[in-house]
N, C-alpha and C positions, 0 to 999 in steps of 0.2 A: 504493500500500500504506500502510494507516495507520501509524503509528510506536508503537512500546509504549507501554503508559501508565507515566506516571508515579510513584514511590510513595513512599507519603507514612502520615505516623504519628500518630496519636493519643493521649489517655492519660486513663482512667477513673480518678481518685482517688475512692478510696470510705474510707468512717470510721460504722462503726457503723451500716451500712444507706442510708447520704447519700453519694452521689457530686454532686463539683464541676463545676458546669458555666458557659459564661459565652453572652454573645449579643454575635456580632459586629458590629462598627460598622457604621449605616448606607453610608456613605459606601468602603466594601473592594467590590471588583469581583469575589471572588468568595464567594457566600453572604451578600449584606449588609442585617445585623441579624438572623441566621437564629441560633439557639440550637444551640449545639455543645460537644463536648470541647475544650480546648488541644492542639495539635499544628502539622505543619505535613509540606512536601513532604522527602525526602531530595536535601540539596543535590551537584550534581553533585562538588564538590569533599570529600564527606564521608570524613573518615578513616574506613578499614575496621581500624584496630587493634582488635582483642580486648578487651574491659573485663578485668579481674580480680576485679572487686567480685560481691558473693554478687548474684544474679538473673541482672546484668546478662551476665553472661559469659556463661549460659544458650543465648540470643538471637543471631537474624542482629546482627553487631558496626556493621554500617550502619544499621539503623534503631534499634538501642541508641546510639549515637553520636547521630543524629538526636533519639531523644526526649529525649536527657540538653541536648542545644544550645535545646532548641525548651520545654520546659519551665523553665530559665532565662530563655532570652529573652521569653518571655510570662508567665510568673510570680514570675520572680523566685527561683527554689528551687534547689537545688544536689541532684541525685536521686540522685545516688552518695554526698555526704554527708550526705544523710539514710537512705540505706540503712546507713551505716558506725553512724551515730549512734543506730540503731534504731527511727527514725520510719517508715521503711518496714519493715513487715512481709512482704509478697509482691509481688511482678511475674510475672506473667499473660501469656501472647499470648489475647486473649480471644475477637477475632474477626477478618477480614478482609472487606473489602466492593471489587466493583471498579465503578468508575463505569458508568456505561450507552455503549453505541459510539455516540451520539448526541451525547454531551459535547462541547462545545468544544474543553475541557483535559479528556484523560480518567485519571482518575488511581485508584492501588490504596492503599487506607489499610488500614493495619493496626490493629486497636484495642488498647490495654496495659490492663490493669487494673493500678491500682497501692493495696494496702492500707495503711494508716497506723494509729500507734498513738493519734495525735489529729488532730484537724482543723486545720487548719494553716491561716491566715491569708494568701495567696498577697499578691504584690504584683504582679497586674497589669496589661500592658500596656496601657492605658487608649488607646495608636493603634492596637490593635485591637482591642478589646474592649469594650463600650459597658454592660457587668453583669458581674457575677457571683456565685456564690451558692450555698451548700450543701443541695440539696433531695434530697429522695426519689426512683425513678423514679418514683411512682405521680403527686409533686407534679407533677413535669416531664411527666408525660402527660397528666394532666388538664389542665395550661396548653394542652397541643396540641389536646386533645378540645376544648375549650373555644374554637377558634379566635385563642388568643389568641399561638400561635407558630408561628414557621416553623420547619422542622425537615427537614433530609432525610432518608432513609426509613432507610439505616442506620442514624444515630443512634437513630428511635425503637425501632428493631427490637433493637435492644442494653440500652436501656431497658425494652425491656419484657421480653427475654430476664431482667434483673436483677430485674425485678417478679414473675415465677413462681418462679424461682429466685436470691434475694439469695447466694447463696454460689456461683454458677457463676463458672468458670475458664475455659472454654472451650467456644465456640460456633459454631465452626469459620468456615467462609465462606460468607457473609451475601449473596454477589450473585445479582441479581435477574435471571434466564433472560427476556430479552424476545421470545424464539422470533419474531423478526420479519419472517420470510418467513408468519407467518401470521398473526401479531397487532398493534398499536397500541400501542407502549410506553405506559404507564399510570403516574403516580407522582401523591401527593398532598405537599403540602410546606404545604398549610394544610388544616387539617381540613374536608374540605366542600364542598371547589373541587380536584376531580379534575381531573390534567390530562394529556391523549393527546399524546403528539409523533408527529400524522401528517407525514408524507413528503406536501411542496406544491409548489405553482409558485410560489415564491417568489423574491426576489433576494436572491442571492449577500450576504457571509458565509453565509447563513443558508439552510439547507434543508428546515426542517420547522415547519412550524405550530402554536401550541398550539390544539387541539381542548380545552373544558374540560365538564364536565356537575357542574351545580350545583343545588340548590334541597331544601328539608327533606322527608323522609318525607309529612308532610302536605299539601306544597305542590307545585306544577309543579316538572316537572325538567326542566331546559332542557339543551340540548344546544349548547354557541356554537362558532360557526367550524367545522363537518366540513368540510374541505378538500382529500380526498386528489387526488393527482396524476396519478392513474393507474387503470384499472378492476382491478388487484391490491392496490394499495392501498387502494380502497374496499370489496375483499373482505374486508380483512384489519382494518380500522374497523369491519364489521359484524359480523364474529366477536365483533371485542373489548369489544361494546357488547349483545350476542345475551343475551337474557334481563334484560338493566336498564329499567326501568322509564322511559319517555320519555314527556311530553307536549309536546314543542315545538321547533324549531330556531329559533335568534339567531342572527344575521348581523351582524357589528358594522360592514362595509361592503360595496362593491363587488367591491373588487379580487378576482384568482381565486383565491390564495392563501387565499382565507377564504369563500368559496361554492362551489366544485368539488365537481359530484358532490352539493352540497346537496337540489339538486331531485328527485334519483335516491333519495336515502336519506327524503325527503319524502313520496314517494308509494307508495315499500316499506315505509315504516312505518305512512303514513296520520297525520302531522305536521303541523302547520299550521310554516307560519316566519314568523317574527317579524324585523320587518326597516323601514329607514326608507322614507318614501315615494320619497325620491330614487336610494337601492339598488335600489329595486324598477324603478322607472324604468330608471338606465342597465342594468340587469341584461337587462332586455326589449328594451331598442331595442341593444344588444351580439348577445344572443342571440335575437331575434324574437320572441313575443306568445306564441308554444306551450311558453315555458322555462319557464313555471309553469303546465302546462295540470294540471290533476287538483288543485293544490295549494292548500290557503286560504292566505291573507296576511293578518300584521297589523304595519299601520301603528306603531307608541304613543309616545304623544306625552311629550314630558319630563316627567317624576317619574311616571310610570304603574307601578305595582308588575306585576312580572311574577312575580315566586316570593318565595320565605322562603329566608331560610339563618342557624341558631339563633338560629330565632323572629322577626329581623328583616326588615320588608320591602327585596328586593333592587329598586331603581328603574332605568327608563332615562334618562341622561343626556346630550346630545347633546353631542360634542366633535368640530365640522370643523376640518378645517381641509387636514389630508395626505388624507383626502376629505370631501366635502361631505357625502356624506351619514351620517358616521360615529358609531356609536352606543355607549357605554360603560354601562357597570353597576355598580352598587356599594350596599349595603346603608343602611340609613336608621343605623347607629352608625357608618358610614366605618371599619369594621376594616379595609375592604381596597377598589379598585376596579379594574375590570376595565379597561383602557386600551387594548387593543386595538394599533393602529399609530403611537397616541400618541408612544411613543416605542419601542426597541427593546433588548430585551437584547444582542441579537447582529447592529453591525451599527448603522447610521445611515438613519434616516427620513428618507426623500427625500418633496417637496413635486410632485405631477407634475400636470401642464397636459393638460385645463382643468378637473378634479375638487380640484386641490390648492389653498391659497392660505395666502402666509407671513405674512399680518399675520392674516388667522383664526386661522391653527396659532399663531401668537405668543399670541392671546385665551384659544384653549382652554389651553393650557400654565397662563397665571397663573389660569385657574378652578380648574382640579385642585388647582394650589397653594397656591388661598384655601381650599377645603375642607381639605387638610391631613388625608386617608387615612393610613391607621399603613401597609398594604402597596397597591402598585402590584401588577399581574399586568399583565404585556406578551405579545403574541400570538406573540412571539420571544424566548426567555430563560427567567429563572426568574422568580418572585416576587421581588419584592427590599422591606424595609423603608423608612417615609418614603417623602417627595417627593424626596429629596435627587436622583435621577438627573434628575426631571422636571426642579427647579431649575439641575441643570447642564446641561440639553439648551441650556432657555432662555438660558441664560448664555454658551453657544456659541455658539447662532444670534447673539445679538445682535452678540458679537466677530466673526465671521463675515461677519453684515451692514455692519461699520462699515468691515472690511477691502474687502471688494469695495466700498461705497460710493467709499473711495480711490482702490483702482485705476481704478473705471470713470471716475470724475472726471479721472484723471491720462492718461485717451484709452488704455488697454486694453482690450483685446475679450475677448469670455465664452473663448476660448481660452487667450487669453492668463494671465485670471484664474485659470482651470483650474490653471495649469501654475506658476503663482508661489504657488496658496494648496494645492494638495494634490501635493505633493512625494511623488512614492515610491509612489501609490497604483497600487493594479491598474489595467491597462488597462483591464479590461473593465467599469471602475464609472465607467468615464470619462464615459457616458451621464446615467447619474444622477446624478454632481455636477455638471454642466452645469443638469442640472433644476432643482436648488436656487439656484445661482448666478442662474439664469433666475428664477426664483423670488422671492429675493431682489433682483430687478431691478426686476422688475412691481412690488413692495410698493415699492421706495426711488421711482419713479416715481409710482408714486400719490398719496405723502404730498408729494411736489413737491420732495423732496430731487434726484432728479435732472430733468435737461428731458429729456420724454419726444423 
């Protein structure tokens, strides 16, 4: 049984049509560099005492308690004395939104509206907040339209609630019905780059795939990764996709979690897939010669434009390494690249044998991160701003590799390294840190650091 969500509180400062908003830090593990309101979760330890103060006593007293904690601690502002002192004009419940049952952490945020008599100068919290800034909703949508922010979908949906109506109080609850016995949850968090959370054959943390469909009105619209797990679940992708306009499936590799069911939705729609020569290979000699009978295939070779997405050509780029034959995308401005299994929101990229290789996967890592993309898109997670997670992946492998180099010097076995460097972890991923460790064997072995 899942456990309740979580809840957690937000807070809309508005001043003469401009509400405050800030964009959090690359480097925060959840929403990072995503453009939001200040808030935060209500802590299990929050005092339920009653406020006295005009609004605030209004209001459930735990998540009044909460916003008054969390808009000091992020801003610096003192909200009860600025209510006493008559900077604040009104306090709102504005809206409420609950996360999707797909979330990792899934959590209920409540939105505040809160009026002021001026614009007030916040002071904050600069470890987590990487901006901030007094704009319009219309400015903060257009940034979005523009693909120049990430944003999750309550947030814009509050925003543009204030863009029809600047004077609403209340807009009750904002969540989003994913009726998922019959549809494909659906959410966009960058303008452009739709993304499905199919239900895949995936490994553990992580049990769904991102399916994304990208490309401009004018141009191809590709369709990357259909992946479902199951022939209900590829009902329920065809639903959610029934009347969109499709010219193509992408394949960003082998593995099943990201071609399931590709070749079935291929030949109902009359698709070509787009796919490396090496995917296509192990895919065939996996599944026999007839898995792509009816279907055309295209090869395309690195920097080959396959669509547009606002106006820029979106390219293929080839990044092996977790597989050989692994294919990434990303637009000729680098707003954003599609990284596939690169690295993982949810959840640790294992290296598997004989498709994987750790000192390739080392190569592609520092490529991504000599281009220096504003947003990462991982086939597990969310979008996340920056290289910064790619940079810490590599910064873990390498700590990683220096440790096991030790131990296997000092005459310990891949067991044994198991058991000294992943402390506490699931049994059942025990397979797959072995993989890596193995992994990182084969590479310390090749460069002659260990004798084979």
């Amino acid at each position: 049984m899942n456990p309740p969500p979580l809840e957690s509180v937000t807070v809309i400062f508005m001043h003469e049509q401009q509400v405050f908003a800030v964009q959090r830090q690359p480097y925060l593990l959840a929403f990072p560099g995503y453009h939001a309101f200040p808030g935060g979760k209500i802590d299990p330890d929050e005092s339920s005492i009653v406020f006295e103060t005009e609004f605030l006593c209004k209001y459930n007293a735990l998540r009044m308690r909460a916003l008054q904690r969390e808009v000091g601690e992020e801003l610096g502002y003192d909200l009860e004395d600025g209510i006493k002192k008559g900077e604040v004009l009104s306090l709102s419940e504005l809206a409420e939104a609950l996360a999707p049952p797909f979330a990792p952490v899934r959590f209920r945020t409540w939105f505040y509206r809160v009026d002021l008599s001026r614009r007030i100068n916040f002071k904050v919290d600069t470890g987590e907040f990487a901006d901030s800034f007094w704009k319009t909703p219309d400015e903060l949508l257009e940034f979005f339209r523009s693909g120049k922010s990430l944003m999750v979908p309550p947030t814009r949906w509050v925003l543009e609630g204030l863009q029809k109506n600047p004077q609403a109080m209340a807009f009750g609850d904002l969540s989003q019905d994913f009726a998922e016995n019959k549809t494909v949850p659906c959410m966009e968090m960058l303008e452009g780059v739709t993304q499905y959370a199919v239900k895949s054959a995936t490994l553990p943390p992580a049990s769904r795939t991102n399916a994304f469909m990208l490309g401009d009105v004018d141009a191809p619209k590709l369709l990357v990764d259909p992946s479902p797990n199951s022939a209900e679940e590829y009902q329920c992708l065809l639903n959610t996709i029934e009347g969109r306009k499709l010219d193509a499936i992408f394949l960003t590799h082998h593995h099943p979690d990201h071609h399931q069911f590709s070749n079935h939705l291929a030949r109902k729609l009359k698709l070509p897939i787009i796919l490396s020569q090496d995917t296509q290979q192990r895919l065939t000699l996996k599944n026999g010669e007839d898995y792509f009978e009816q279907v055309e295939l295209c090869n395309p070779s690195e920097n080959e434009e396959v669509t547009r997405w606002h106006g820029s050509a979106v390219r293929v780029y080839e990044i092996p390494g977790h597989d050989a034959g692994h294919l990434g995308l990303a637009p000729d401005t680098l707003s954003w690249f599609l990284v596939g299994d690169l690295i993982q929101g949810i959840g640790t990229v294992v290296i598997p044998s004989p498709e994987g290789d750790m000192a390739t996967y080392f190569k592609t890592l520092e490529k991504v991160i000599a281009l220096n993309p504003e947003v990462i898109i991982p086939s597990h997670g969310i979008p996340m701003r920056t290289t910064h997670r790619l940079i810490e992946t590599l910064k873990h492998r390498r700590e990683r590799e220096s440790q096991i180099l030790k131990l296997s010097k000092s005459g310990k076995s891949k067991q044994e390294i198991l058991e000294q460097l992943y402390v506490g972890i699931d049994p059942h991923l025990h397979l797959l840190a072995l993989q890596n460790i193995e992994a990182h064997l084969v590479k310390l072995r090749k460069e002659e650091q260990l004798i084979k």
